[in-house]
N, CA and C atoms as an extended XYZ file, in Angstrom:
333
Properties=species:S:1:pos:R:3:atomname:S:1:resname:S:1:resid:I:1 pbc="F F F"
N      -170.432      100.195     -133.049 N   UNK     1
C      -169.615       99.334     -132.215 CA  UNK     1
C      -168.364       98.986     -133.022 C   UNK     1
N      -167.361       99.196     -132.500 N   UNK     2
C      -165.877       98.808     -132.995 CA  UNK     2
C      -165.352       97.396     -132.482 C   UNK     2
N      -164.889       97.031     -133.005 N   UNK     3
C      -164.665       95.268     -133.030 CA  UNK     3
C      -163.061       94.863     -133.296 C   UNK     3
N      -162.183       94.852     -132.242 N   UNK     4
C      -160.590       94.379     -132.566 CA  UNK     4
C      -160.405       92.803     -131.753 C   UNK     4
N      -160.085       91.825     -132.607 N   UNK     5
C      -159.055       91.077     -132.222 CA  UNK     5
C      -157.375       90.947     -131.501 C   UNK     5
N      -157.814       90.418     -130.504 N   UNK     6
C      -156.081       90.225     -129.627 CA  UNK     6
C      -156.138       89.034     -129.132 C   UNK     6
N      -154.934       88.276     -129.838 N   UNK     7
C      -154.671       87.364     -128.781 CA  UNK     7
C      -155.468       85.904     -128.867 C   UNK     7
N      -156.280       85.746     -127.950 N   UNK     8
C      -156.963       84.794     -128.146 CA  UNK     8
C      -158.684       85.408     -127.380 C   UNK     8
N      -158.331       86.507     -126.791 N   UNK     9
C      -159.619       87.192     -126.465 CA  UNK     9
C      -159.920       87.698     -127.796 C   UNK     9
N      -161.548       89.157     -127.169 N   UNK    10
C      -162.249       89.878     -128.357 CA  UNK    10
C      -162.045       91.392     -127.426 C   UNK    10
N      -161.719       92.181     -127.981 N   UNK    11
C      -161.443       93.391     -127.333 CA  UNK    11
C      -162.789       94.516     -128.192 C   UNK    11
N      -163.699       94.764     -127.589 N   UNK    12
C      -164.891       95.386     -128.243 CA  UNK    12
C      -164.965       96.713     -127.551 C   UNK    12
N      -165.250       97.787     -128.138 N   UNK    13
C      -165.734       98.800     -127.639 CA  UNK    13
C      -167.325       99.074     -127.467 C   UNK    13
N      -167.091       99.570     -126.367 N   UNK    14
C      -168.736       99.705     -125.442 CA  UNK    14
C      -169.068      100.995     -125.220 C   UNK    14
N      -169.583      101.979     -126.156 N   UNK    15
C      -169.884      103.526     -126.445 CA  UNK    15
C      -170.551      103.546     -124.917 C   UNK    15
N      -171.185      102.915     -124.454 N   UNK    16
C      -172.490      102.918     -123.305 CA  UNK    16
C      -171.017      103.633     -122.049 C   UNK    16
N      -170.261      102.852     -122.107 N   UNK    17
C      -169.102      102.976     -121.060 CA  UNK    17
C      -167.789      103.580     -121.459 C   UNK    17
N      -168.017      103.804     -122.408 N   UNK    18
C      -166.731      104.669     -123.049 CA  UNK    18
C      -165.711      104.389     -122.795 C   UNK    18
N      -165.399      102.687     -123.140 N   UNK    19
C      -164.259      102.185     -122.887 CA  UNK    19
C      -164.310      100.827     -123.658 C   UNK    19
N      -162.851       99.823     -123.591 N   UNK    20
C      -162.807       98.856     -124.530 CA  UNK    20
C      -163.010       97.891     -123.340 C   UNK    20
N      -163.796       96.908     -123.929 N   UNK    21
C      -163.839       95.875     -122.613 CA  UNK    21
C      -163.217       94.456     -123.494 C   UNK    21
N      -162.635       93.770     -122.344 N   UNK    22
C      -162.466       92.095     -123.240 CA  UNK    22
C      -162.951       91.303     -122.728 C   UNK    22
N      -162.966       90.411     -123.576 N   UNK    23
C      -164.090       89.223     -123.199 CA  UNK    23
C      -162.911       88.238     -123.870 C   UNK    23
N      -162.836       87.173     -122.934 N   UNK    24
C      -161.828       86.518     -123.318 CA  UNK    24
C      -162.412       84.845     -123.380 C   UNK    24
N      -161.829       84.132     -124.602 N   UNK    25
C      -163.043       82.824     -124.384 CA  UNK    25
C      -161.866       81.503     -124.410 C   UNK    25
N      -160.865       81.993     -123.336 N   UNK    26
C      -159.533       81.359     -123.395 CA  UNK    26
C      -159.713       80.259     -122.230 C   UNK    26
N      -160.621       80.429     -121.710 N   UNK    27
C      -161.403       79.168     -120.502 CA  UNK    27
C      -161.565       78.105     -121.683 C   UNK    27
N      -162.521       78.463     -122.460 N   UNK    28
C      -163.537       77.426     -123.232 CA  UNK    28
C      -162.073       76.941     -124.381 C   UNK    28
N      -161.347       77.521     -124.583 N   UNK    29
C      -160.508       77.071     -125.564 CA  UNK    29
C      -159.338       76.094     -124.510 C   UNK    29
N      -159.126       76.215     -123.545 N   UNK    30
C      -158.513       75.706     -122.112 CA  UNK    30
C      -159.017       74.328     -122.234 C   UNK    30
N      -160.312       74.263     -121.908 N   UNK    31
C      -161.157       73.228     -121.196 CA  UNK    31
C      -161.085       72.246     -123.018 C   UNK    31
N      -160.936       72.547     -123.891 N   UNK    32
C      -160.926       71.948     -125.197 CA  UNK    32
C      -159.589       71.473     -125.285 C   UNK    32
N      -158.305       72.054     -125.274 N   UNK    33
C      -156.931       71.666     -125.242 CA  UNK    33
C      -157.031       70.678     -124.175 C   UNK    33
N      -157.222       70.411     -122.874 N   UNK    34
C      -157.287       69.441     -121.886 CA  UNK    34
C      -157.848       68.643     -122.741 C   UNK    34
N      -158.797       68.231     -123.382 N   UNK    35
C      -159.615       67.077     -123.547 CA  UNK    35
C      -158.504       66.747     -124.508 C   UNK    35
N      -157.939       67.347     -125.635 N   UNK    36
C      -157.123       66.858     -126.821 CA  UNK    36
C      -156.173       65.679     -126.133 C   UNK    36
N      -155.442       66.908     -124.891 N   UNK    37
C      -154.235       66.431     -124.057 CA  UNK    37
C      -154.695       64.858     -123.760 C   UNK    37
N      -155.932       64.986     -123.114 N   UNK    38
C      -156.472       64.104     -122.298 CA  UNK    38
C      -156.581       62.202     -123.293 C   UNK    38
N      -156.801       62.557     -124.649 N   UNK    39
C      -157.238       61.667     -125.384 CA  UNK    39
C      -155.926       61.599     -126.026 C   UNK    39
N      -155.275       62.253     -126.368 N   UNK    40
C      -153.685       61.938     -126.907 CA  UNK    40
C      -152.773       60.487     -125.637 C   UNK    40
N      -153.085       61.276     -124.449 N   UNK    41
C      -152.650       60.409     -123.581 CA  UNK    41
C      -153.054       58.782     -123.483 C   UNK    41
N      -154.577       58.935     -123.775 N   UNK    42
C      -155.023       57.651     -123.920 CA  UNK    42
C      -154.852       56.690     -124.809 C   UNK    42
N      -154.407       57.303     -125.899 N   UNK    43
C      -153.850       56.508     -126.996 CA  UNK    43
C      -152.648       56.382     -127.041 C   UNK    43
N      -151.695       57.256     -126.385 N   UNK    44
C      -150.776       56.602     -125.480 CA  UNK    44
C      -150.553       55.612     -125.188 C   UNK    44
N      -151.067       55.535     -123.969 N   UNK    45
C      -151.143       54.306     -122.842 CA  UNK    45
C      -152.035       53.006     -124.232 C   UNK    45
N      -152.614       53.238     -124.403 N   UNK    46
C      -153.669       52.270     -125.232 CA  UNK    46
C      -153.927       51.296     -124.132 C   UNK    46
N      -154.163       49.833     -124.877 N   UNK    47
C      -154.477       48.726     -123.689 CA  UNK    47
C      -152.571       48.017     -123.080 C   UNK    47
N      -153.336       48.257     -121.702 N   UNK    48
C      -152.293       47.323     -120.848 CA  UNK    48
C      -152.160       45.924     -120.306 C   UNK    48
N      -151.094       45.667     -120.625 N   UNK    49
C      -150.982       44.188     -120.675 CA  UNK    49
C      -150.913       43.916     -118.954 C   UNK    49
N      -151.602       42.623     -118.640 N   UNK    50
C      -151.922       42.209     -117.384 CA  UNK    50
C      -151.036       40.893     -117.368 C   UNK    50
N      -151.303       40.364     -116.346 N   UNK    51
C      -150.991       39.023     -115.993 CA  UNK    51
C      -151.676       37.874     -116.565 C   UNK    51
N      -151.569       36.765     -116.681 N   UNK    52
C      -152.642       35.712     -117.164 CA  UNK    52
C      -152.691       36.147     -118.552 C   UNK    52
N      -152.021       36.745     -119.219 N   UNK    53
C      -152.674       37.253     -120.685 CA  UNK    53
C      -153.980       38.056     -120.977 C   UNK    53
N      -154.158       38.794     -119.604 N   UNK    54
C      -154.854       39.878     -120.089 CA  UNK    54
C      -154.543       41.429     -119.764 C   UNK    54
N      -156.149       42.017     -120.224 N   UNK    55
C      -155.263       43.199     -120.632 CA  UNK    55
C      -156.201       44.370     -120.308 C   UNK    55
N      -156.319       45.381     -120.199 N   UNK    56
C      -156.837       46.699     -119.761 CA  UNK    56
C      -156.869       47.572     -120.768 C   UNK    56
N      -158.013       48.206     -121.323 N   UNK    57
C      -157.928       49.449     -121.815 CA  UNK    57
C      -157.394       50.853     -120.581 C   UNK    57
N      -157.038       51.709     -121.009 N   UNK    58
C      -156.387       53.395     -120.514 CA  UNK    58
C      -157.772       54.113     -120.528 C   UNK    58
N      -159.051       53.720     -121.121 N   UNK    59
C      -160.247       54.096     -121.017 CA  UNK    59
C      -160.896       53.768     -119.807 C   UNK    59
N      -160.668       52.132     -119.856 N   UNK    60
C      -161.353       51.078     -118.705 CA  UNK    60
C      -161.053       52.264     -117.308 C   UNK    60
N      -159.526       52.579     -117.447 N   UNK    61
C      -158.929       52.567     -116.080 CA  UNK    61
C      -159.389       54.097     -115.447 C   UNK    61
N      -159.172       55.027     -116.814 N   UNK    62
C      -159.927       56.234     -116.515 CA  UNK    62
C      -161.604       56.502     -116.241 C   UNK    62
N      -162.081       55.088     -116.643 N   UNK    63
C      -163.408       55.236     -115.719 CA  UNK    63
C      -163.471       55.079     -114.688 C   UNK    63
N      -162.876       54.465     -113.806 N   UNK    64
C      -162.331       53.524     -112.380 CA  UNK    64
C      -161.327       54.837     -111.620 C   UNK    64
N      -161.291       55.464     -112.387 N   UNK    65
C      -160.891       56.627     -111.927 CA  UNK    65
C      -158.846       57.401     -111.396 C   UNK    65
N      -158.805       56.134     -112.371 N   UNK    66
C      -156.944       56.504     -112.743 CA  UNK    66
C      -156.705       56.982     -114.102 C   UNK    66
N      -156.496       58.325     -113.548 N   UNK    67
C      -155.791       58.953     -114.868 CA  UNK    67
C      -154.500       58.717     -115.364 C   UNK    67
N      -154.100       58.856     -116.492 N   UNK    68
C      -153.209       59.135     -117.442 CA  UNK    68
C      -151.300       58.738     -115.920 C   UNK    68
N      -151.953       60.169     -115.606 N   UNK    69
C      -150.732       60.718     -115.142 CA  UNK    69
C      -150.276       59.491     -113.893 C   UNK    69
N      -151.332       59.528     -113.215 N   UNK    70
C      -151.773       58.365     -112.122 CA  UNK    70
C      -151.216       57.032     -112.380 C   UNK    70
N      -151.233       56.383     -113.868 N   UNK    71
C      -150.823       55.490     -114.191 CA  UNK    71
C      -149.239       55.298     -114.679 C   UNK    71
N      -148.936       56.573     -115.316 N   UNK    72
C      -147.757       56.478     -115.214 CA  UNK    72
C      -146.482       56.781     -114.111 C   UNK    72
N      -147.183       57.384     -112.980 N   UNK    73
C      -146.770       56.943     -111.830 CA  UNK    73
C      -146.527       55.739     -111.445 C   UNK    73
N      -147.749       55.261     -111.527 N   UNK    74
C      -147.550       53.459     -110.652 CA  UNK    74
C      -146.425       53.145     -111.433 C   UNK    74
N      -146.503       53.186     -112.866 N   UNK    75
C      -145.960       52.330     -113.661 CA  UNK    75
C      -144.330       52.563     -113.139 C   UNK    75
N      -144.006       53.874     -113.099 N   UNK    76
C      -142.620       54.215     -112.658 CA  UNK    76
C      -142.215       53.087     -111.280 C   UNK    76
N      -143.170       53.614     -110.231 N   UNK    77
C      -143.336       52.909     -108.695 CA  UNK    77
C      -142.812       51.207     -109.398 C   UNK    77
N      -143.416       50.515     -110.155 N   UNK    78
C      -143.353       49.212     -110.341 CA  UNK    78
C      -141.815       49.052     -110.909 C   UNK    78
N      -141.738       50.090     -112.306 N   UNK    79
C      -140.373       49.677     -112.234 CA  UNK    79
C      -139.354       50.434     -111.005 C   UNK    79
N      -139.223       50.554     -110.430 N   UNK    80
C      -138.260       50.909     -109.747 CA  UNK    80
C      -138.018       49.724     -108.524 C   UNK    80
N      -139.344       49.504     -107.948 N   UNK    81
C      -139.673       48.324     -107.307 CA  UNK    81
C      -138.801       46.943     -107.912 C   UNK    81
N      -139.232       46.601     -109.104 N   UNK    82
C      -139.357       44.891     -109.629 CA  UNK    82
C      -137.726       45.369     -110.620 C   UNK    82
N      -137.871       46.653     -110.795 N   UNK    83
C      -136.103       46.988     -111.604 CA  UNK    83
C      -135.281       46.025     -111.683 C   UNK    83
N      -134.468       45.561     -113.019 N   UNK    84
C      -132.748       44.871     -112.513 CA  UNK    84
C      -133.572       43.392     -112.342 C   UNK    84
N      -134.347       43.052     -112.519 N   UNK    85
C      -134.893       41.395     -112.456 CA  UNK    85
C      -135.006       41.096     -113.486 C   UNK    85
N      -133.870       39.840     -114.477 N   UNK    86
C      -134.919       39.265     -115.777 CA  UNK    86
C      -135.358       38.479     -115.602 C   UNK    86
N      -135.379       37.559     -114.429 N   UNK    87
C      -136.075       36.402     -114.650 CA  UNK    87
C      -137.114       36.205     -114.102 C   UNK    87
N      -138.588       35.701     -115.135 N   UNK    88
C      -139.673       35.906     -114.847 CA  UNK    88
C      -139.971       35.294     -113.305 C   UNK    88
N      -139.585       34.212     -113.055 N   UNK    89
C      -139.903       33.704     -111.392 CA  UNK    89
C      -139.329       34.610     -110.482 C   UNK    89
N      -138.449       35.572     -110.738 N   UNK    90
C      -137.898       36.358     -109.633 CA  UNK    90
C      -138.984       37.259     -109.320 C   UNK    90
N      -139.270       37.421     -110.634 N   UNK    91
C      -140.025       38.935     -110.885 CA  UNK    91
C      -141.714       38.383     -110.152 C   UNK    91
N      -142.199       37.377     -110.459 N   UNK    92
C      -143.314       37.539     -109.441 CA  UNK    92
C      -143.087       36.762     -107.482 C   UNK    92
N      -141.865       36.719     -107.879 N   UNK    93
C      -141.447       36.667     -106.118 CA  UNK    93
C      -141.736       37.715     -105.495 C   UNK    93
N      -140.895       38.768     -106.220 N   UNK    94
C      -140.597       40.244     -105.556 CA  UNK    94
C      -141.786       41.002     -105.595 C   UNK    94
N      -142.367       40.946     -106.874 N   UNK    95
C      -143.794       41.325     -106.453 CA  UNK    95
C      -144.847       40.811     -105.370 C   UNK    95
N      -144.757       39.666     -105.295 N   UNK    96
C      -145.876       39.283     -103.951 CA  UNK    96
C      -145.373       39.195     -102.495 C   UNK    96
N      -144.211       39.247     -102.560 N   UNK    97
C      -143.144       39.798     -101.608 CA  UNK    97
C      -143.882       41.379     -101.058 C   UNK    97
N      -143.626       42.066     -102.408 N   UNK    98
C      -143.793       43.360     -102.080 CA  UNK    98
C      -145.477       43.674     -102.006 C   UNK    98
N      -146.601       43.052     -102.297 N   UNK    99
C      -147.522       42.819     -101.967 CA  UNK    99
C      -147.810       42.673     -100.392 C   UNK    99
N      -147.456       41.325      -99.968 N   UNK   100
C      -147.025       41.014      -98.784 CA  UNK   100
C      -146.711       42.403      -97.889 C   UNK   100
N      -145.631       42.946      -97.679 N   UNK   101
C      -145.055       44.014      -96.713 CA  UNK   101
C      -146.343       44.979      -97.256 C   UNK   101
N      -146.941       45.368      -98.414 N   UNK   102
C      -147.847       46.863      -98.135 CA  UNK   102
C      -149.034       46.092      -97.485 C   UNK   102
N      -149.986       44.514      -97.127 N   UNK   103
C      -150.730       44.491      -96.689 CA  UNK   103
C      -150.157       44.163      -95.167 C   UNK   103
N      -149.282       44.247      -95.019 N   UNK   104
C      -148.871       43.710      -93.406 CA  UNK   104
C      -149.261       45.018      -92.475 C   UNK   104
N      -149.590       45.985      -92.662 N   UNK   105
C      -150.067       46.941      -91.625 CA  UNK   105
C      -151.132       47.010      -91.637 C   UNK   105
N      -152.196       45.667      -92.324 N   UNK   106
C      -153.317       45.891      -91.889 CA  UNK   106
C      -153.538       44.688      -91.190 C   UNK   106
N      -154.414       44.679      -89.961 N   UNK   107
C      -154.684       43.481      -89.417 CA  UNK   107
C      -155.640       42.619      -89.989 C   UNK   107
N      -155.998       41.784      -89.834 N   UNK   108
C      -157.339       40.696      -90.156 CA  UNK   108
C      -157.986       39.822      -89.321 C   UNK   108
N      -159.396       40.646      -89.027 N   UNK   109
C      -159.555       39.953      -87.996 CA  UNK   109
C      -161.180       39.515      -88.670 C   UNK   109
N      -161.199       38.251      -88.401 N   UNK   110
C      -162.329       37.537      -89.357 CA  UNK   110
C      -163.550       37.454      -88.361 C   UNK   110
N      -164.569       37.420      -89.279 N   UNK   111
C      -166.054       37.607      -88.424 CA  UNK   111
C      -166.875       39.011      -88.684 C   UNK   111
């Protein structure tokens, strides 16, 4: 059996078939780079600061099922939203303001 390296596959010869076959283990090396990606990100984000003085781990949130990317979305969404405000009383006006208008298309009907 003859044995060449390429790449990130194994390129082996197979006398049975009289030919070189590859076997490539660039999935499993894939699915390993994601996780790196995945945990780089999280230390990233680290813990997020809340309201009231508290705070969120980027772990917490990825159990709850917001990723990385997910979060830095919102985060964009918020600033663009609350943008151009320094002053802290403005800034939770506009937020419960803007609270306000996304629950107004739902009705409430009690009972």
């Amino acid at each position: 059996m003859r044995i060449a390296m390429y790449d990130d596959g194994l390129t082996i010869w197979v006398g049975d078939l009289d030919a070189w076959i590859n076997v490539d283990f660039s999935g499993e090396n894939e699915a390993e780079r994601n996780a790196e990606l995945l945990e780089e990100d999280l230390k990233e984000i680290g813990n997020i600061s809340l309201f009231a003085q508290k705070s969120i781990s980027s772990r917490t949130l990825l159990s709850k099922g917001i990723e990385p990317d997910a979060w830095r979305w919102s985060l964009h969404e918020a600033e663009i939203a609350l943008g151009g405000i320094a002053i802290q009383g403005q800034i939770e006006r506009r937020f419960v303001r803007k609270l306000i208008n996304m629950g107004s298309g739902y009705v409430f009907h009690p009972g």
